[in-house]
C-alpha positions in Angstrom: 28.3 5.6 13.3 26.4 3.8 15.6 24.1 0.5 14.2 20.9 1.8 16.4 20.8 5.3 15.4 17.3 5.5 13.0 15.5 8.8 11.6 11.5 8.6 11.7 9.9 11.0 8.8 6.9 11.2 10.9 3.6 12.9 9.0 2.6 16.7 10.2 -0.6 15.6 11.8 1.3 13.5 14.1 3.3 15.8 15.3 1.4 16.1 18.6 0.5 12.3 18.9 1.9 11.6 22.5 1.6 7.3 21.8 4.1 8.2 18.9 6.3 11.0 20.9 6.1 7.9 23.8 7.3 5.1 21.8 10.3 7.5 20.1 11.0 7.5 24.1 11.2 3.9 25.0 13.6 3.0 21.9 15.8 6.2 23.1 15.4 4.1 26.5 16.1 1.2 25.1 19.8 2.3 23.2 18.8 3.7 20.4 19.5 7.0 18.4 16.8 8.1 17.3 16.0 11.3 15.4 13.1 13.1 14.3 11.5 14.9 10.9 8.1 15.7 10.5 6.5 16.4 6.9 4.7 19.7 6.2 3.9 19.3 2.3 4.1 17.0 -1.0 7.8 16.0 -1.8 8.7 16.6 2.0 9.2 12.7 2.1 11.7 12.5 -0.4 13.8 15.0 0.5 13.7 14.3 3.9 14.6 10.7 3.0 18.0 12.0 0.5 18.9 14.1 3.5 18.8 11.2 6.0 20.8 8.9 3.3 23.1 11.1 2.7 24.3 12.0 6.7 24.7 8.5 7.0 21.4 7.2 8.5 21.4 3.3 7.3 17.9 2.6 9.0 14.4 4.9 8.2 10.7 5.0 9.7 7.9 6.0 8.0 4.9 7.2 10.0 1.9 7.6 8.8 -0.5 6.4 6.4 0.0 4.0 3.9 0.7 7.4 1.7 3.2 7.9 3.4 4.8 4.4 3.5 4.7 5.1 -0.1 6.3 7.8 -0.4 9.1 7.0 1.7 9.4 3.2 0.3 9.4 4.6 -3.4 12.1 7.4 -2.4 14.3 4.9 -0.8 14.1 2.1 -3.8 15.1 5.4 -5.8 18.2 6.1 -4.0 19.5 2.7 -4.5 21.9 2.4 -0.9 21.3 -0.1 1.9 19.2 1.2 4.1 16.1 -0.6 5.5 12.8 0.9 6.4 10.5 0.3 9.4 7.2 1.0 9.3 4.8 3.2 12.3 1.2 3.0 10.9 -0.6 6.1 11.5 -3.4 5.8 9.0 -7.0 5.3 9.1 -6.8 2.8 6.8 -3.3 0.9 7.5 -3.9 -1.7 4.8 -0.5 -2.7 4.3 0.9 -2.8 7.8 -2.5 -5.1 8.5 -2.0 -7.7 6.1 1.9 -7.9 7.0 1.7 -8.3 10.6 3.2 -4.9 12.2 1.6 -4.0 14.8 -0.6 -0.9 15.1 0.4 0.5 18.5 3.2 2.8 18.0 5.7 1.2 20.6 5.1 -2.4 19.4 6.0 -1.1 15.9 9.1 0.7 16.8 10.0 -2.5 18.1 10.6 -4.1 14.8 13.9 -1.9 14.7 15.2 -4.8 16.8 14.2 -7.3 14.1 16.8 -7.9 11.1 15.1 -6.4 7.5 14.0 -8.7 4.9 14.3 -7.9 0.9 11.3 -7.7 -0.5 9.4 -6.1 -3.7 8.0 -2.9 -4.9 5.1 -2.5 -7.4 6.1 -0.5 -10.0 3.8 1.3 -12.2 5.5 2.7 -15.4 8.2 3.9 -12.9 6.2 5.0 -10.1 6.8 2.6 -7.3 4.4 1.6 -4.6 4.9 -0.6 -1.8 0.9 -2.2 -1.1 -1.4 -2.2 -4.1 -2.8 -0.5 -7.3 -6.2 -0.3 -7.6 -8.7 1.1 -10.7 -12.1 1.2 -11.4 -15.2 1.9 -8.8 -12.5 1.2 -5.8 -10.3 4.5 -6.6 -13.2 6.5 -8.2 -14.9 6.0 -4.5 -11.6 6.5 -2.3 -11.0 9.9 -4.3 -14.4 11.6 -3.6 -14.3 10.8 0.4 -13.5 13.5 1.9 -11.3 13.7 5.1 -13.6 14.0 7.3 -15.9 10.9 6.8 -12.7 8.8 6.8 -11.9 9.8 10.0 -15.6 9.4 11.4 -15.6 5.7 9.9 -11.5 4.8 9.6 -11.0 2.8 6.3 -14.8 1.6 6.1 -15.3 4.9 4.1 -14.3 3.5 1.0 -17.1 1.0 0.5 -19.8 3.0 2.6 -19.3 6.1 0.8 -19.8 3.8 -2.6 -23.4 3.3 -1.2 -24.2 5.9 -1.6 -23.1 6.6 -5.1 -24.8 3.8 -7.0 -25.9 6.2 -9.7 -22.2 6.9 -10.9 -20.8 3.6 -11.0 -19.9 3.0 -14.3 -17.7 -0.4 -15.9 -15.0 1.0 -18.2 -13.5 -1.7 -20.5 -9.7 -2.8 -19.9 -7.2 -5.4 -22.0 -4.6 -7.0 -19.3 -2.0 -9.1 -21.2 1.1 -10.7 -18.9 3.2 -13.8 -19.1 0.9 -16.4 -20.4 -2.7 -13.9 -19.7 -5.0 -12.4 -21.7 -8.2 -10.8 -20.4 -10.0 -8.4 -22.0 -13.2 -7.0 -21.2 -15.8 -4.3 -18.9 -14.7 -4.6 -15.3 -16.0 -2.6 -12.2 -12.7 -2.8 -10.5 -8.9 -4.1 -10.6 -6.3 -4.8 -8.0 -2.4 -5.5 -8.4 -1.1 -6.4 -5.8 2.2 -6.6 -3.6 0.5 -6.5 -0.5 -2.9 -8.2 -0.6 -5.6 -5.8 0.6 -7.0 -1.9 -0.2 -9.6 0.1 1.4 -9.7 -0.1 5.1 -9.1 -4.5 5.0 -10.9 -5.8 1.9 -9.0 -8.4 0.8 -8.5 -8.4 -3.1 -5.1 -10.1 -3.4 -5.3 -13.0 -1.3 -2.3 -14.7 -2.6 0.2 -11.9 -3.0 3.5 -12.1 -1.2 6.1 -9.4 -1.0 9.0 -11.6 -1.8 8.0 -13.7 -4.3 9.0 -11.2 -7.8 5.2 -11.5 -8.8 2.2 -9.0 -8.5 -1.3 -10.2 -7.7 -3.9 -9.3 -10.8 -7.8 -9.5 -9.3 -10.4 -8.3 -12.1 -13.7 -8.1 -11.0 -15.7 -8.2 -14.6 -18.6 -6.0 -14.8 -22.0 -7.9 -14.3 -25.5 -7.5 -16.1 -26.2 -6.7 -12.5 -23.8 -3.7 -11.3 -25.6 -2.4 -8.2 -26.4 -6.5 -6.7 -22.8 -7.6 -7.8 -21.8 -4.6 -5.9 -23.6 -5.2 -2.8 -22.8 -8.6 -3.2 -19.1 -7.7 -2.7 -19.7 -5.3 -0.2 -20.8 -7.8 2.2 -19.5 -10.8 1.1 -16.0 -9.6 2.0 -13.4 -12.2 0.2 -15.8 -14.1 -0.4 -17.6 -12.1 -2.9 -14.5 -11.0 -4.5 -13.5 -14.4 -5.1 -17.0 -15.6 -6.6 -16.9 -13.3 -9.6 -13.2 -12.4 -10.1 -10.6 -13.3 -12.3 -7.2 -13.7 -10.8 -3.4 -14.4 -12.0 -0.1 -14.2 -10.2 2.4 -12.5 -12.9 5.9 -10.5 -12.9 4.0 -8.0 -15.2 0.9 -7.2 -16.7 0.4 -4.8 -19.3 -3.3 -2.6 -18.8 -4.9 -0.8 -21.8 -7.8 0.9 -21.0 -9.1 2.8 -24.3 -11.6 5.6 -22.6 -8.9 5.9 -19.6 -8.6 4.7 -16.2 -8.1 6.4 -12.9 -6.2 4.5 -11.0 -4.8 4.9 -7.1 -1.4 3.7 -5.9 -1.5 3.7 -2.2 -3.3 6.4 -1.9 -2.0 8.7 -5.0 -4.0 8.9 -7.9 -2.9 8.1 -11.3 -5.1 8.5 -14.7 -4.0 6.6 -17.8 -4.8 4.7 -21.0 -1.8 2.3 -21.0 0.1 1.1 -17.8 2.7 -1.5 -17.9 2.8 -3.0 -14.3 6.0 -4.7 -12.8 6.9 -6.0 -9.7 10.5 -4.7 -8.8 12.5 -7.2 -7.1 14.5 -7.2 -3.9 13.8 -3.4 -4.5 13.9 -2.5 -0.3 14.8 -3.8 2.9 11.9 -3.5 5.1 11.5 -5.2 8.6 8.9 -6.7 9.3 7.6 -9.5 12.2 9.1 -12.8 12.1 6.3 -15.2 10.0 4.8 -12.4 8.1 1.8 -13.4 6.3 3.0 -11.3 3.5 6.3 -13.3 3.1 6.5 -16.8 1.0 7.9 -18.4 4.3 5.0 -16.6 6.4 2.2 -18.7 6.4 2.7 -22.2 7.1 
C-alpha cells in the first residue's frame, strides 16, 4: 500500500466547500491518494474511522470543528493501531488547531501530511477522550445555550458575548479538585483542563499546557463576592484577567467532585456529572502537526 494514500472524514456541511474540495486536489497533484468520507450523523466519525483502519488506511484527516477533531482523535486512541491523524480546521471556533500552529486555510493544512507525526496526549475524562480541553462552569453553561446561528454571525466570540447577556443566570457551583500533591476546594465560576491551552473562540485558559508533556493544565477561576465585575473583568482582560484571579496546577490527574453536579463540555460535547476523575493519556495518538508547535514541550523556545 502506498505511504501517501490518506482518507479525510470530512463534516456534512462541508461537503460543498470548494477551498476544501481544492486543497483535496493539490495533494492528489502533489502524489498523494487521497480519499474521501463525509459525516451525515452522530457516531458517523467512528465508524468511518474503524472502516478506514481496517482497509489499511495508516494516515486520517479530520475536517471540521474541533467536535469533530474529537471525535475522530478519541475513535483513533480507541482503536489502538498506528495511524496518525492530520487535522483540516473547519470550525468557527478552531481552538485547538489555533493554539498548535496548523494553519487555517485548507491547502496549508493538508500540507502537514508531508510533515512526520509527533506522539502526543489525549485528555481523558472517566474514559471519554478529548484531544483540546474540558471546561465546566459559566464557560459550558454559555457555549450550550448559543445557538447555531449567532456562532456563525460572530465565529467563536459567541461564547463570551452570548454570556453578556445572561448575567442573571450565572451561578458559582462549588467543586473539590484533589491531584498529585493539590487540594482545592471551593465556589468557582468556571474550570479548564487542559491538553491544548485555549476554549471558546481563543481565550486562553491553559497557558502552560503542552500536548506531550503527560500532564493536564487545571485553571479554577474561584467565584468572587463580585460575580458580574469579575466576569467582565475576564471578558476583557483576556489572559490577563484569567490569570489575576485563577488558581492553576499542572497534574497527570485531578479528581473533580462537584456535590450539586456539574455540566461540563469536552470539545464541544457536553457532559453532566458529580464526580470526574480527569487523566491525561500518554502518547495516546500520532498527530502531525507544524514543526515548533507551541503546543509541544520543544515548541516554544
Amino acid at each position: 500500500m502506498s505511504e501517501r494514500k490518506a482518507l479525510l472524514i470530512l463534516h456534512g456541511k462541508q461537503a460543498l466547500n470548494e477551498e476544501v474540495r481544492a486543497a483535496v486536489q493539490a495533494r492528489r497533484d502533489a502524489g498523494w491518494e487521497l480519499a474521501v468520507r463525509v459525516t451525515w450523523e452522530g457516531g458517523d466519525a467512528r465508524r468511518i474511522v474503524g472502516e478506514a483502519l481496517d482497509a489499511g488506511y495508516r494516515t486520517l484527516i479530520a475536517g471540521g470543528g474541533d467536535g469533530t477533531l474529537r471525535d475522530v482523535a478519541e475513535a483513533m486512541a480507541l482503536a489502538g493501531e498506528d495511524a496518525s491523524l492530520a487535522l483540516l480546521p473547519l470550525g468557527t471556533a478552531n481552538d485547538f488547531a489555533r493554539a498548535a500552529g496548523v494553519p487555517l486555510l485548507p491547502g496549508e493544512a493538508l500540507a502537514l501530511l508531508d510533515v512526520a507525526p509527533r506522539s502526543i496526549d489525549l485528555g481523558e475524562a472517566d474514559g471519554r477522550l478529548f484531544l483540546n480541553m474540558a471546561t465546566g462552569g459559566f464557560g459550558s453553561k454559555i457555549t450550550a445555550n448559543t445557538s447555531e446561528d449567532l456562532k456563525k454571525v460572530l465565529g467563536g466570540a459567541a461564547y463570551f458575548l452570548t454570556g453578556l447577556t445572561r448575567f442573571s443566570e450565572v451561578h458559582s457551583a462549588f467543586g473539590r479538585f484533589k491531584g498529585p500533591d493539590f487540594e482545592w476546594e471551593g465556589e468557582f465560576l468556571a474550570v479548564g483542563i487542559g491538553n491544548g491551552c485555549q476554549a471558546g473562540g481563543g481565550h486562553v485558559l491553559c497557558p502552560n499546557a503542552r500536548v506531550d508533556d503527560g500532564l493536564l493544565e487545571l485553571c479554577i477561576v474561584p467565584a468572587p463576592q463580585d460575580v458580574v465585575g469579575t466576569l467582565g473583568t475576564l471578558l476583557s482582560g483576556g489572559i490577563g484577567g484569567v490569570d489575576a484571579v485563577s488558581v492553576s496546577a499542572r497534574l497527570p490527574w485531578v479528581e473533580v467532585e462537584a456535590p450539586e453536579g456539574l455540566d461540563m463540555n469536552l470539545d464541544g460535547e457536553p457532559m453532566e456529572c458529580r464526580q470526574v476523575r480527569f487523566n491525561a493519556r500518554r502518547d495516546a495518538l500520532r498527530l502531525h502537526l507544524p514543526d515548533g508547535s507551541p503546543l509541544l514541550q520543544d515548541g516554544r523556545q
